[in-house]
Backbone and ligand atoms as CSV (ligand in chain L), in Angstrom:
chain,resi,resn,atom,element,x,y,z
A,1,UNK,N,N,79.453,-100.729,3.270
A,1,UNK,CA,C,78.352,-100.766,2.300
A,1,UNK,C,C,77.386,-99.610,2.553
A,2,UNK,N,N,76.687,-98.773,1.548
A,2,UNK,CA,C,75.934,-98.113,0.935
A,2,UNK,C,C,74.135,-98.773,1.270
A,3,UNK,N,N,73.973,-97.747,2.358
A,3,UNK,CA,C,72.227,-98.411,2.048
A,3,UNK,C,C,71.168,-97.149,1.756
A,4,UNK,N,N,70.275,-97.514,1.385
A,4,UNK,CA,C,69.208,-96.758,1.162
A,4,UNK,C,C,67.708,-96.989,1.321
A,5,UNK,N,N,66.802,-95.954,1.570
A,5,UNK,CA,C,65.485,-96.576,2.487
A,5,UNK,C,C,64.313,-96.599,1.568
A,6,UNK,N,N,63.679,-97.694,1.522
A,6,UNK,CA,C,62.849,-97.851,0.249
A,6,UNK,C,C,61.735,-97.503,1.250
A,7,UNK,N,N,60.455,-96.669,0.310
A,7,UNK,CA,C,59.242,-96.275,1.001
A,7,UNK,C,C,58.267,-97.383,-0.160
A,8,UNK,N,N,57.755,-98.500,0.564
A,8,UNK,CA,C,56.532,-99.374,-0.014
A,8,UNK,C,C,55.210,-99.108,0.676
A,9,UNK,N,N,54.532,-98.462,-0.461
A,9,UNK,CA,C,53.183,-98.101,-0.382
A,9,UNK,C,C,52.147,-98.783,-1.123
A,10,UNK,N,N,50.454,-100.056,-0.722
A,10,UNK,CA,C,49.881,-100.469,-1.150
A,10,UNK,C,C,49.269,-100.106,-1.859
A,11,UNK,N,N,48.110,-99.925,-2.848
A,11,UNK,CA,C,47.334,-99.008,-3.773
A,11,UNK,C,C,46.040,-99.748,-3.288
A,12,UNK,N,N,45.743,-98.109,-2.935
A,12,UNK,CA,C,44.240,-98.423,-2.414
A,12,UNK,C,C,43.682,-99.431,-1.716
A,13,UNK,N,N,44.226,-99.586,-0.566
A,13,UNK,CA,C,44.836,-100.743,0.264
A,13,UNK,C,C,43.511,-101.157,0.481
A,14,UNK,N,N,42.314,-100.597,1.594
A,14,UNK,CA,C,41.355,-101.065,1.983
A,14,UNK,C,C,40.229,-101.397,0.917
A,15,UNK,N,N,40.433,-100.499,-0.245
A,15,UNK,CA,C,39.685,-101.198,-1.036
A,15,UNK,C,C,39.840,-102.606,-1.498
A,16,UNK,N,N,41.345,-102.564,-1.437
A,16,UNK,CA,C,42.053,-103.754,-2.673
A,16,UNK,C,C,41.627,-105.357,-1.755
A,17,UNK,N,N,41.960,-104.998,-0.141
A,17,UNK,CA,C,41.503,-106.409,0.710
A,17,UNK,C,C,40.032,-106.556,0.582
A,18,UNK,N,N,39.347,-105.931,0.180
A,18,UNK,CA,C,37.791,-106.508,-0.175
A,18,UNK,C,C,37.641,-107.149,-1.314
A,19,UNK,N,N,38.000,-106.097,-3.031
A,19,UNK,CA,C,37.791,-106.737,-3.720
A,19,UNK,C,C,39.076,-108.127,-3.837
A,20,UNK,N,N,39.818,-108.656,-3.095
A,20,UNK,CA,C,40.657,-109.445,-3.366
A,20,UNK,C,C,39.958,-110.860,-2.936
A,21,UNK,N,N,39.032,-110.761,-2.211
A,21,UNK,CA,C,38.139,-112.045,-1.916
A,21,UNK,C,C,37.022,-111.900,-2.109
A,22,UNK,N,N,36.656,-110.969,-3.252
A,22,UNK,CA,C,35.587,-110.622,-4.285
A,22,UNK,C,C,36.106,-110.486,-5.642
A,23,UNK,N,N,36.859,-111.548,-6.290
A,23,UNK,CA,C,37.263,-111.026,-7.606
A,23,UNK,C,C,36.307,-110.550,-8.383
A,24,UNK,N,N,35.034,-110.336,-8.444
A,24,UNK,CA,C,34.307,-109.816,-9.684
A,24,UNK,C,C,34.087,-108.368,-9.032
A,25,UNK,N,N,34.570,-107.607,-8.072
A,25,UNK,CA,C,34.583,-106.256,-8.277
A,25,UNK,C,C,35.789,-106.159,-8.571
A,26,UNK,N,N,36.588,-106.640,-9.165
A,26,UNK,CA,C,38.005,-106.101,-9.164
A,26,UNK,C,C,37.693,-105.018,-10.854
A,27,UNK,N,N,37.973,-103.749,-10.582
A,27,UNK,CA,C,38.149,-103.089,-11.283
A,27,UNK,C,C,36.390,-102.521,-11.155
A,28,UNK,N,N,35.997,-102.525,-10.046
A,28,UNK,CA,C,34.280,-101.784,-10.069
A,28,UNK,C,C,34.504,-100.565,-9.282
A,29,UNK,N,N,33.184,-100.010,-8.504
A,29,UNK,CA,C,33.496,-98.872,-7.887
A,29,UNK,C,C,33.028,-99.237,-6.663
A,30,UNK,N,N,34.140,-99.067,-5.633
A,30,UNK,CA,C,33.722,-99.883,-3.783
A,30,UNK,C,C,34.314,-98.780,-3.311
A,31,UNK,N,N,33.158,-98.934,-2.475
A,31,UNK,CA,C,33.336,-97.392,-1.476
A,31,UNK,C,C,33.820,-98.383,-0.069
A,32,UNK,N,N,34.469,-97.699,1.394
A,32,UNK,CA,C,34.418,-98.530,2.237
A,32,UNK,C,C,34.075,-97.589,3.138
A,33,UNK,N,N,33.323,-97.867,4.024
A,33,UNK,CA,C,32.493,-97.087,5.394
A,33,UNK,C,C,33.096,-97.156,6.569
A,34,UNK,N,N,32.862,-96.178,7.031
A,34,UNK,CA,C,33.768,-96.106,8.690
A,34,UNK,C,C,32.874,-97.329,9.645
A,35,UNK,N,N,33.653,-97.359,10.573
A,35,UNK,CA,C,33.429,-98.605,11.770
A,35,UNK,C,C,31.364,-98.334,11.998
A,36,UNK,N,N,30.986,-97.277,12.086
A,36,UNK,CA,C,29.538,-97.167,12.459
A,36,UNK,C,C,28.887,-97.211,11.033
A,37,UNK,N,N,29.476,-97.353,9.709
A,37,UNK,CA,C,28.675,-97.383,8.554
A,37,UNK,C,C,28.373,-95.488,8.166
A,38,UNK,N,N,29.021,-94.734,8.923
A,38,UNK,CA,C,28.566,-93.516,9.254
A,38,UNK,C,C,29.005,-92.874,7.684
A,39,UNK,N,N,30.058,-92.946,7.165
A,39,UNK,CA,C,30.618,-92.386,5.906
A,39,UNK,C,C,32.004,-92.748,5.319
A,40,UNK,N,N,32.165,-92.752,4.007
A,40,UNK,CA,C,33.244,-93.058,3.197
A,40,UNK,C,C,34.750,-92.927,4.269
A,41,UNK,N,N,34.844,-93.587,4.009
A,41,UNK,CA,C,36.440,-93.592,4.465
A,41,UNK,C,C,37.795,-94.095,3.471
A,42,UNK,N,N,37.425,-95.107,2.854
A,42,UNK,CA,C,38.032,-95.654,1.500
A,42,UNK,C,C,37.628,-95.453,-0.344
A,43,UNK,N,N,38.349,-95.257,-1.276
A,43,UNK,CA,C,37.199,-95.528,-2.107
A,43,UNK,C,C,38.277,-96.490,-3.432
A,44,UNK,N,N,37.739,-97.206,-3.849
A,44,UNK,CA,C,38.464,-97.569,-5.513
A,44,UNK,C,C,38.604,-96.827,-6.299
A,45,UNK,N,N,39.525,-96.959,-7.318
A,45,UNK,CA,C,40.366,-95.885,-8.069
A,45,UNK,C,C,38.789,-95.764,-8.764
A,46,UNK,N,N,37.910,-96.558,-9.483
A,46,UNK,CA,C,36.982,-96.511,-10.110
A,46,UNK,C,C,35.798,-95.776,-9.348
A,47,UNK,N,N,35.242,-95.886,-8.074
A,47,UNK,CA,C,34.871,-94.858,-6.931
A,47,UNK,C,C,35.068,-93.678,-7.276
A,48,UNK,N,N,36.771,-93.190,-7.362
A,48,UNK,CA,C,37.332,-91.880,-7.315
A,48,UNK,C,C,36.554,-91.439,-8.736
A,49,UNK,N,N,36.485,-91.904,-9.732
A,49,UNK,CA,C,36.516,-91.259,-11.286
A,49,UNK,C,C,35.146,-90.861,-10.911
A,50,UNK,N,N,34.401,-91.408,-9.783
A,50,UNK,CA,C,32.720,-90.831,-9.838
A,50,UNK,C,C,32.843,-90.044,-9.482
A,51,UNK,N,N,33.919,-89.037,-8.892
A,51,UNK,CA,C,34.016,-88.114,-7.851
A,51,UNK,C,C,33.135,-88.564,-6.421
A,52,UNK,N,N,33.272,-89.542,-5.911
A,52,UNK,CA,C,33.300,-89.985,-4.269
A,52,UNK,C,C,34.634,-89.546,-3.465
A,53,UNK,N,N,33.951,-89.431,-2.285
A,53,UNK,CA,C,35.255,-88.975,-1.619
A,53,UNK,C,C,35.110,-89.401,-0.467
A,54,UNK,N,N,36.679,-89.505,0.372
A,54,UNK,CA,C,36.599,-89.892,1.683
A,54,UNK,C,C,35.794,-89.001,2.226
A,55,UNK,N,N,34.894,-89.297,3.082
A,55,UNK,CA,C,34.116,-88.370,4.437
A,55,UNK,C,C,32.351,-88.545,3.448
A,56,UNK,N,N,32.407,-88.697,2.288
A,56,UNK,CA,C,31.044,-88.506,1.833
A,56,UNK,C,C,30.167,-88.961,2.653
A,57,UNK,N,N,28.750,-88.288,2.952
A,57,UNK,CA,C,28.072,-89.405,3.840
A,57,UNK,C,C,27.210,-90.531,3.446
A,58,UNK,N,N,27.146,-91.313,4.327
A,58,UNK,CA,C,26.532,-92.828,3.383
A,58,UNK,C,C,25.048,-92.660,3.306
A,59,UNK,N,N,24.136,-91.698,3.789
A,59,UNK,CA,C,23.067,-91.346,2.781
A,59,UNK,C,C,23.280,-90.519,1.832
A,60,UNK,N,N,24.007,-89.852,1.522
A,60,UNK,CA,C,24.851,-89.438,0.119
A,60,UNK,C,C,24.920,-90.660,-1.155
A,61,UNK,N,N,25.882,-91.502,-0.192
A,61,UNK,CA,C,26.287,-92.073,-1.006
A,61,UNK,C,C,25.088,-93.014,-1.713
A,62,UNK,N,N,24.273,-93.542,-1.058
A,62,UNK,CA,C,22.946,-94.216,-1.511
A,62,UNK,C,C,22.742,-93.831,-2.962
A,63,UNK,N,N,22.025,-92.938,-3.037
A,63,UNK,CA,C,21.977,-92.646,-4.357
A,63,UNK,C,C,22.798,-93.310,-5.749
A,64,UNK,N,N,24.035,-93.026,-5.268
A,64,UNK,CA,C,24.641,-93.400,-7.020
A,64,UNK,C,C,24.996,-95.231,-6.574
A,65,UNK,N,N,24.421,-96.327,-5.641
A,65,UNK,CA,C,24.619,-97.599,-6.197
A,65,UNK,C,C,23.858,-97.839,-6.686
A,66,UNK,N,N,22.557,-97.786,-6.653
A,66,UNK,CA,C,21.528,-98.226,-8.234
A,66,UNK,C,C,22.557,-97.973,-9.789
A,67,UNK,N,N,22.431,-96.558,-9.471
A,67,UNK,CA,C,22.562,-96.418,-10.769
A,67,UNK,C,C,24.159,-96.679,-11.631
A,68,UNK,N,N,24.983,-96.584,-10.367
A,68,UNK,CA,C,26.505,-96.757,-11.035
A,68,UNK,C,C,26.898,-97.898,-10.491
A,69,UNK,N,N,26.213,-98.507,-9.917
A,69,UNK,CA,C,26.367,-100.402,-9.611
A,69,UNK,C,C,27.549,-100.357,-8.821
A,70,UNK,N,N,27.371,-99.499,-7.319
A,70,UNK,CA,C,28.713,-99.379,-6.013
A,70,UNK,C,C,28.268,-100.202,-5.139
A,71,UNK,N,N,29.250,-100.707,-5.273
A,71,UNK,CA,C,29.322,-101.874,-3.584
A,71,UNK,C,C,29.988,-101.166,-2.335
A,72,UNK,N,N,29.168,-100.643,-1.557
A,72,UNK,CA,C,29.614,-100.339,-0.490
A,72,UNK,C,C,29.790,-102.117,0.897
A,73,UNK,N,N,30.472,-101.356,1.892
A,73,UNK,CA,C,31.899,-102.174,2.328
A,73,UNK,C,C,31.812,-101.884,3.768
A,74,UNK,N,N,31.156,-102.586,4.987
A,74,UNK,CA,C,31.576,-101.733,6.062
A,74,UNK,C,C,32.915,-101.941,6.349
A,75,UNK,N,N,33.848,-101.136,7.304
A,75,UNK,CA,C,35.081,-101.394,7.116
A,75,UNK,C,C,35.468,-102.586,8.383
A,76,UNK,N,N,36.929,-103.458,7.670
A,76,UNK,CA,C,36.830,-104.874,8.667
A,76,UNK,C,C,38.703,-104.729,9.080
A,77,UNK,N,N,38.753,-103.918,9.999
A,77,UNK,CA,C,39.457,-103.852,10.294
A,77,UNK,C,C,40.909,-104.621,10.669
A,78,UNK,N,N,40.395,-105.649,11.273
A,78,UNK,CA,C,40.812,-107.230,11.322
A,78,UNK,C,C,41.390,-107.661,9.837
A,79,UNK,N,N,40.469,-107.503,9.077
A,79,UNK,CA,C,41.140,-108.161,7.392
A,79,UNK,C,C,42.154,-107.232,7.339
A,80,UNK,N,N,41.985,-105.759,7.367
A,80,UNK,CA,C,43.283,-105.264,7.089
A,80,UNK,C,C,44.867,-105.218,7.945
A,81,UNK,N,N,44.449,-105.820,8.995
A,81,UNK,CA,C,45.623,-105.929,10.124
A,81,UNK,C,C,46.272,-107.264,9.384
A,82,UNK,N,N,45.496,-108.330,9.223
A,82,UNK,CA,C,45.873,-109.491,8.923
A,82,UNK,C,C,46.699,-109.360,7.340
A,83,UNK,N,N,46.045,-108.553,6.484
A,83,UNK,CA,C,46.344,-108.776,5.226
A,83,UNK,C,C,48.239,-107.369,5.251
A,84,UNK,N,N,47.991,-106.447,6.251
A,84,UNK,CA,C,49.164,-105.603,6.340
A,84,UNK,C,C,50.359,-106.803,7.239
A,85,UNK,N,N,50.074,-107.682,8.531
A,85,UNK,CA,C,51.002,-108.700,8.721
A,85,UNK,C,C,51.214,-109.290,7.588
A,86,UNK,N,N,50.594,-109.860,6.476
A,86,UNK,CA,C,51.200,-110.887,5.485
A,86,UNK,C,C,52.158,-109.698,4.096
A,87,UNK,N,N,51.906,-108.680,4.431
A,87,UNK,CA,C,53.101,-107.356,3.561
A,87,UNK,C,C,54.471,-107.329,4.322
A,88,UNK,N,N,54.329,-107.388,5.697
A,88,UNK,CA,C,55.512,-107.237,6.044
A,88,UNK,C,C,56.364,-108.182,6.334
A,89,UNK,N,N,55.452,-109.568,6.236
A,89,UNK,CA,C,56.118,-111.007,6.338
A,89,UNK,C,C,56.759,-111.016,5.026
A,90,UNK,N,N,56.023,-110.515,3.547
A,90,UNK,CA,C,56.870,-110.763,2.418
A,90,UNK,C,C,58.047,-109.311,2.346
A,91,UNK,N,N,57.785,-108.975,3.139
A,91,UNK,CA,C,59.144,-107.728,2.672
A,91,UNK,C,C,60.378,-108.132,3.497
A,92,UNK,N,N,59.773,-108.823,4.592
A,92,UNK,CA,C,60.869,-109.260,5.710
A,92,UNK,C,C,62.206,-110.233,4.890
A,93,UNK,N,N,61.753,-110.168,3.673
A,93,UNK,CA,C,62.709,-111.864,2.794
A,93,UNK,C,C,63.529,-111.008,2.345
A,94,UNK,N,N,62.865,-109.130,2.133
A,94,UNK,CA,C,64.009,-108.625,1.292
A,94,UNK,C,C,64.959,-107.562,2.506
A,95,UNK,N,N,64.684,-107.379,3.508
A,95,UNK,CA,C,65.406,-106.526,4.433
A,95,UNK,C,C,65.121,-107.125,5.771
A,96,UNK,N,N,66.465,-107.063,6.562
A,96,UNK,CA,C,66.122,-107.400,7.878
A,96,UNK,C,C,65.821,-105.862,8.684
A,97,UNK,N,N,65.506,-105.084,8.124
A,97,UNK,CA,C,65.362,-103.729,9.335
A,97,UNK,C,C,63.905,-103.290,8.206
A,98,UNK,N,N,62.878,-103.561,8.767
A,98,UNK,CA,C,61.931,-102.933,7.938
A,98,UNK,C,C,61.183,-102.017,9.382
A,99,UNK,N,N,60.490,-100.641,8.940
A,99,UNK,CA,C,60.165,-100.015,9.700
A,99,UNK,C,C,58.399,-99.497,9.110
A,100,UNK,N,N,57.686,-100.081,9.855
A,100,UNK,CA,C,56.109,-100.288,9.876
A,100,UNK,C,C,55.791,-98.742,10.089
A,101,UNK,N,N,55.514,-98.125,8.688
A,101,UNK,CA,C,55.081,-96.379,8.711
A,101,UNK,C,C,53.099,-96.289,9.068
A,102,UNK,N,N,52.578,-97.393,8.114
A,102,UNK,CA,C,50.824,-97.230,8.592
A,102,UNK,C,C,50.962,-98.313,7.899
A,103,UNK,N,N,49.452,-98.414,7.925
A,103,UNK,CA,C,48.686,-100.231,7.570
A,103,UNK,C,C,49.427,-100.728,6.572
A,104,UNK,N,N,49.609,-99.593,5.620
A,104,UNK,CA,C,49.792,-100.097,4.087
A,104,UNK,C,C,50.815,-99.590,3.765
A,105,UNK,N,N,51.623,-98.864,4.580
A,105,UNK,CA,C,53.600,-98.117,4.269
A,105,UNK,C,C,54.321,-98.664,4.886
A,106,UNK,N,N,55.500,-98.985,4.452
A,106,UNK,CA,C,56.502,-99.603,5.257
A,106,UNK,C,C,58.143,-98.603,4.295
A,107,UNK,N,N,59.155,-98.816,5.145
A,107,UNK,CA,C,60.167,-98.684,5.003
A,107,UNK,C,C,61.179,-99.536,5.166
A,108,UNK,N,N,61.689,-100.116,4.208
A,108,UNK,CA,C,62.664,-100.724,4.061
A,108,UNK,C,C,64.024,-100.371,4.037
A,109,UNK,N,N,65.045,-100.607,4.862
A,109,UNK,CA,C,66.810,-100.478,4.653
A,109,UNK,C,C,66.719,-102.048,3.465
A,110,UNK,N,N,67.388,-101.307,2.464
A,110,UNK,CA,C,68.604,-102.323,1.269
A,110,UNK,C,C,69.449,-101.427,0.882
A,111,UNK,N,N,70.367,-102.446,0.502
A,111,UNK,CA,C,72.166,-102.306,0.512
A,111,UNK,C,C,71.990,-100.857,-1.147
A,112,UNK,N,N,72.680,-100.337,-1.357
A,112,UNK,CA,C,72.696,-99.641,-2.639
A,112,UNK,C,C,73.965,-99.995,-3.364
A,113,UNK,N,N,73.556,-101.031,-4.190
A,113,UNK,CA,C,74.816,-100.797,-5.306
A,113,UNK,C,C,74.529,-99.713,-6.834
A,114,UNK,N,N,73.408,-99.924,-7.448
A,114,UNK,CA,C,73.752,-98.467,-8.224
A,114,UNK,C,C,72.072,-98.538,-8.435
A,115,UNK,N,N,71.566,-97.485,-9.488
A,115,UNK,CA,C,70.303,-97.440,-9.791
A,115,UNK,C,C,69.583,-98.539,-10.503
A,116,UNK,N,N,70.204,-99.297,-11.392
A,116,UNK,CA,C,69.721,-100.333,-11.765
A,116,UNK,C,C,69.372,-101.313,-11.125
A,117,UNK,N,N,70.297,-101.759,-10.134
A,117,UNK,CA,C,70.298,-102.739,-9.186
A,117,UNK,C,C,68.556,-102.778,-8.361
A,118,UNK,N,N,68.759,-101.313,-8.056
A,118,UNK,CA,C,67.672,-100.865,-7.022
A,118,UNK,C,C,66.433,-101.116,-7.524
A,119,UNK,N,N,66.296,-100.326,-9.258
A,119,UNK,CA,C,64.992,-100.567,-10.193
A,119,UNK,C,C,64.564,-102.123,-9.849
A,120,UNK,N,N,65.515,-103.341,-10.214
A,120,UNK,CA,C,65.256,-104.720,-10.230
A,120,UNK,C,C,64.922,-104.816,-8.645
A,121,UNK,N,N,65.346,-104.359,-7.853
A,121,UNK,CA,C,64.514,-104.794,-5.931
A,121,UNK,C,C,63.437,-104.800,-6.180
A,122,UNK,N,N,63.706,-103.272,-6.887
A,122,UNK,CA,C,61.907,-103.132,-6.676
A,122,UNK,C,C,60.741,-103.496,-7.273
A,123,UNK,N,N,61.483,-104.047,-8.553
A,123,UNK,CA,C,60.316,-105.142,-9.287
A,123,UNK,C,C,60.389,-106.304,-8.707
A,124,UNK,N,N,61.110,-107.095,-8.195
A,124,UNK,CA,C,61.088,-107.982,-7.646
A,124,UNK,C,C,60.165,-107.960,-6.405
A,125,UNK,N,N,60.065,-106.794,-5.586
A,125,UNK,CA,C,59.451,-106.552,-4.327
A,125,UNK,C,C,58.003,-106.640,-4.953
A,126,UNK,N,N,57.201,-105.675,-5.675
A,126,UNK,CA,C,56.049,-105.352,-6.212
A,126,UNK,C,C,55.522,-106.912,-6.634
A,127,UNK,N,N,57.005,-107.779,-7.297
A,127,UNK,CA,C,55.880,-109.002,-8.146
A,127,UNK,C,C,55.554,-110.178,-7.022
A,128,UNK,N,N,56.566,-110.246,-5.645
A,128,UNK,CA,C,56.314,-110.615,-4.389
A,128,UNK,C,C,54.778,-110.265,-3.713
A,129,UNK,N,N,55.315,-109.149,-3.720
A,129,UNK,CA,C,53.729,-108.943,-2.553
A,129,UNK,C,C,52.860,-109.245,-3.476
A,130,UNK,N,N,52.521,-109.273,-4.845
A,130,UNK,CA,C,51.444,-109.321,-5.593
A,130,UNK,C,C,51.062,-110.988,-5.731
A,131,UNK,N,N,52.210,-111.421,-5.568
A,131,UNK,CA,C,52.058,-112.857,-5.886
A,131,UNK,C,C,51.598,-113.489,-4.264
A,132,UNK,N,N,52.591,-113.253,-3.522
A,132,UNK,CA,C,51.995,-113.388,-2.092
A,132,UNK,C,C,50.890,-113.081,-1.167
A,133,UNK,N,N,50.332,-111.720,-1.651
A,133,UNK,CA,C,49.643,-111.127,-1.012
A,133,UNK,C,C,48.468,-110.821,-1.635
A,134,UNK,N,N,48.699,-110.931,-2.999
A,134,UNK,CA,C,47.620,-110.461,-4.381
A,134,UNK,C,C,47.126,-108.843,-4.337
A,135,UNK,N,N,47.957,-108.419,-3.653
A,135,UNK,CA,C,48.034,-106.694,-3.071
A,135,UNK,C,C,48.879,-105.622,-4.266
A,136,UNK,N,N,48.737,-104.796,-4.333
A,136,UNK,CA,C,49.796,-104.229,-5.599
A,136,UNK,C,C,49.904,-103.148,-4.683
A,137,UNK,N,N,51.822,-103.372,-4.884
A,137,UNK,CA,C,52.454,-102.250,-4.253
A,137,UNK,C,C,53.378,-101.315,-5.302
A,138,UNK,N,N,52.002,-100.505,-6.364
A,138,UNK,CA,C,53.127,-100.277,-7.573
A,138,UNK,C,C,54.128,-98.664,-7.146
A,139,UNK,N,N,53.885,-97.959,-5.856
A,139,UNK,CA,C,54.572,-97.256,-5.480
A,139,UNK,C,C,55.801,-97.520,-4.617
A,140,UNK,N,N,56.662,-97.724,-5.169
A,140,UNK,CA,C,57.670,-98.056,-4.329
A,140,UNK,C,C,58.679,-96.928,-4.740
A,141,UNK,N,N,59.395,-96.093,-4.009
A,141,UNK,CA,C,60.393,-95.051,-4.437
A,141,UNK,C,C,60.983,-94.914,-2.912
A,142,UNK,N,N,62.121,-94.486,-3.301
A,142,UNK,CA,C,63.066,-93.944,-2.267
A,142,UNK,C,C,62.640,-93.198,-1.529
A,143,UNK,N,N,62.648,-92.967,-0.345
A,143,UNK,CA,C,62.207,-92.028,0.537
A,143,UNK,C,C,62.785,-90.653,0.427
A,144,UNK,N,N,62.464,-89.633,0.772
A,144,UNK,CA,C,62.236,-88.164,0.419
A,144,UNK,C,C,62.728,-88.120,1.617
A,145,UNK,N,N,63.027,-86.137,1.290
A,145,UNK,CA,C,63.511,-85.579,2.710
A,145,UNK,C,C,62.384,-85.836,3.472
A,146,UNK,N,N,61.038,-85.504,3.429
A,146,UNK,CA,C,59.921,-85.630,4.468
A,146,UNK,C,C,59.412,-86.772,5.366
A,147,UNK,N,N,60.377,-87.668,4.930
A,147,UNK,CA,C,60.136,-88.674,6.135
A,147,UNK,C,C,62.100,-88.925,7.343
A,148,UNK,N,N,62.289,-88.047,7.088
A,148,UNK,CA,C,63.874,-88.322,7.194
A,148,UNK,C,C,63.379,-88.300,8.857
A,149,UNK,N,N,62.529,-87.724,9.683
A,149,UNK,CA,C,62.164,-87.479,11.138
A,149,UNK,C,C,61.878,-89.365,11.322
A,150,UNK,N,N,61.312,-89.893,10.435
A,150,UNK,CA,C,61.141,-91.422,11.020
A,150,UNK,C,C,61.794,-92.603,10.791
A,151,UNK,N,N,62.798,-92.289,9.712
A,151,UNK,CA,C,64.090,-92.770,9.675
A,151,UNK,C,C,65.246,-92.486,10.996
A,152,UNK,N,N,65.170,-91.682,11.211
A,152,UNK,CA,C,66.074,-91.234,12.044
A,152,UNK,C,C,65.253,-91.221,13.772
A,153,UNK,N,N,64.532,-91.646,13.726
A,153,UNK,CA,C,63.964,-91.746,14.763
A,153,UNK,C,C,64.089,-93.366,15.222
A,154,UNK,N,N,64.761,-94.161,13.898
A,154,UNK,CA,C,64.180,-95.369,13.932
A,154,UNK,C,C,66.066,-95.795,13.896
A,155,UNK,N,N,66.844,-95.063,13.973
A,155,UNK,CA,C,68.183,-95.082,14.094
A,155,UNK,C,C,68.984,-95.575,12.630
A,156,UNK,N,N,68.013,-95.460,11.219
A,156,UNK,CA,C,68.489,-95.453,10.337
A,156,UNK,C,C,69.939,-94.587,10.393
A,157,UNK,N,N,69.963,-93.362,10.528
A,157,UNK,CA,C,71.103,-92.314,10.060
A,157,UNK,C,C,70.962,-91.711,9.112
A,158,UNK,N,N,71.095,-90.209,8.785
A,158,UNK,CA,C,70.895,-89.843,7.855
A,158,UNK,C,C,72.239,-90.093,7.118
A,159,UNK,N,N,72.968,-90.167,6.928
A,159,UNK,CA,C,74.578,-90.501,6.057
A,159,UNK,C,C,73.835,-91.929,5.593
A,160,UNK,N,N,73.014,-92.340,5.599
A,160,UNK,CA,C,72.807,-94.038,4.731
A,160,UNK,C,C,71.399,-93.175,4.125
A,161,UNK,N,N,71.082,-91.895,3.801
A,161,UNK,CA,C,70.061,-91.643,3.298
A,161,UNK,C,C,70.071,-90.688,2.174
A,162,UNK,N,N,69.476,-90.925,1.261
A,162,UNK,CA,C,69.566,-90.734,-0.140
A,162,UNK,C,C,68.447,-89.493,-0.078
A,163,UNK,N,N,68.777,-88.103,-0.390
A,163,UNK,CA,C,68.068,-87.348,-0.133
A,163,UNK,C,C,67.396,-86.396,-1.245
A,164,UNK,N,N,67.055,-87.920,-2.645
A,164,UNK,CA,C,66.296,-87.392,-3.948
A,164,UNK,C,C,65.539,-88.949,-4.317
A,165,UNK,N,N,64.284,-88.307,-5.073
A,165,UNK,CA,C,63.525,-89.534,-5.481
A,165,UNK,C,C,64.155,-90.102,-6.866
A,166,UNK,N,N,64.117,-91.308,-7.134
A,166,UNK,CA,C,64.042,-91.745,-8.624
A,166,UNK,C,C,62.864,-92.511,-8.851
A,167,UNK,N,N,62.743,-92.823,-10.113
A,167,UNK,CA,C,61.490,-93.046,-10.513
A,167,UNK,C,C,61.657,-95.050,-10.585
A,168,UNK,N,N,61.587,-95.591,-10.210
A,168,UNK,CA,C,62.159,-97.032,-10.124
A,168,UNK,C,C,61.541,-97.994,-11.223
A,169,UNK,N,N,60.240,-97.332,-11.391
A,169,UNK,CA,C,60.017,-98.711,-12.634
A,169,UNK,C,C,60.003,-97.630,-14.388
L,1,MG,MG,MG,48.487,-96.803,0.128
């Protein structure tokens, strides 16, 4: 059998574990602050459209929550350890070799029977973690040559590695 290494990536991970036990910012603009409150480190897609950026500093940032109604976030490190264990507990149902890339990436080995097959994993994977986790993992694509050093580090093989993206949903 034919396998291939799925790269699952969260969207806007540290933002998303705040507003997820804040549903009424869901879809606002949340900035999240480094461990000393010192400056941006995270921001919501809605954040980004203000032009905020990671590193901004948080007397910077002061300014635009009056007026553009931002919830800043110190960052809780703990929620995100806890909420990245409950991603890899739901991916664990779809691969027994999953390989933990950062908080919010993982790599998955599944079997390859053709492109269609793969499209349906991966909706199936995305409506999992979303349902499980209430997390949206709408990037999910095949892994690229540029991670082939941690596949293969991880004793995947490159001969089980697919060395072009498709677009899956
Ligand atoms: Mg991410």
């Amino acid at each position: 059998m034919n396998f291939v290494i799925l790269h699952v990536d969260v969207n806007n991970f540290y933002a998303a574990c705040h507003t997820l036990f804040e549903p009424k910012l869901h879809e606002k603009s949340v900035v999240i602050l480094s461990a000393n409150d010192g400056n941006a480190i995270a921001c919501s897609p809605h954040a980004k459209w203000l032009g905020i950026k990671r590193g901004t500093p948080s007397f910077d940032l002061l300014q635009w929550v009056e007026p553009f109604g931002i919830t800043l976030f110190s960052a809780s490190f703990p929620l995100y350890a806890d909420m990245s264990r409950r991603i890899v507990e739901t991916l664990a149902h779809f691969s027994p070799e999953i390989e933990y890339y950062s908080i919010d990436e993982l790599f998955l080995k599944v079997p390859w029977e053709s492109a269609e097959a793969l499209g349906r994993l991966a909706r199936q994977i995305r409506q999992r973690v979303l349902r499980w986790t209430g997390l949206c993992s709408s990037r999910i694509k095949l892994r690229t040559q540029a991670s082939h050093f941690t596949c293969m580090r991880e004793g995947f093989g490159r001969n089980e590695v697919v060395d072009w993206t498709i677009s899956l949903f």
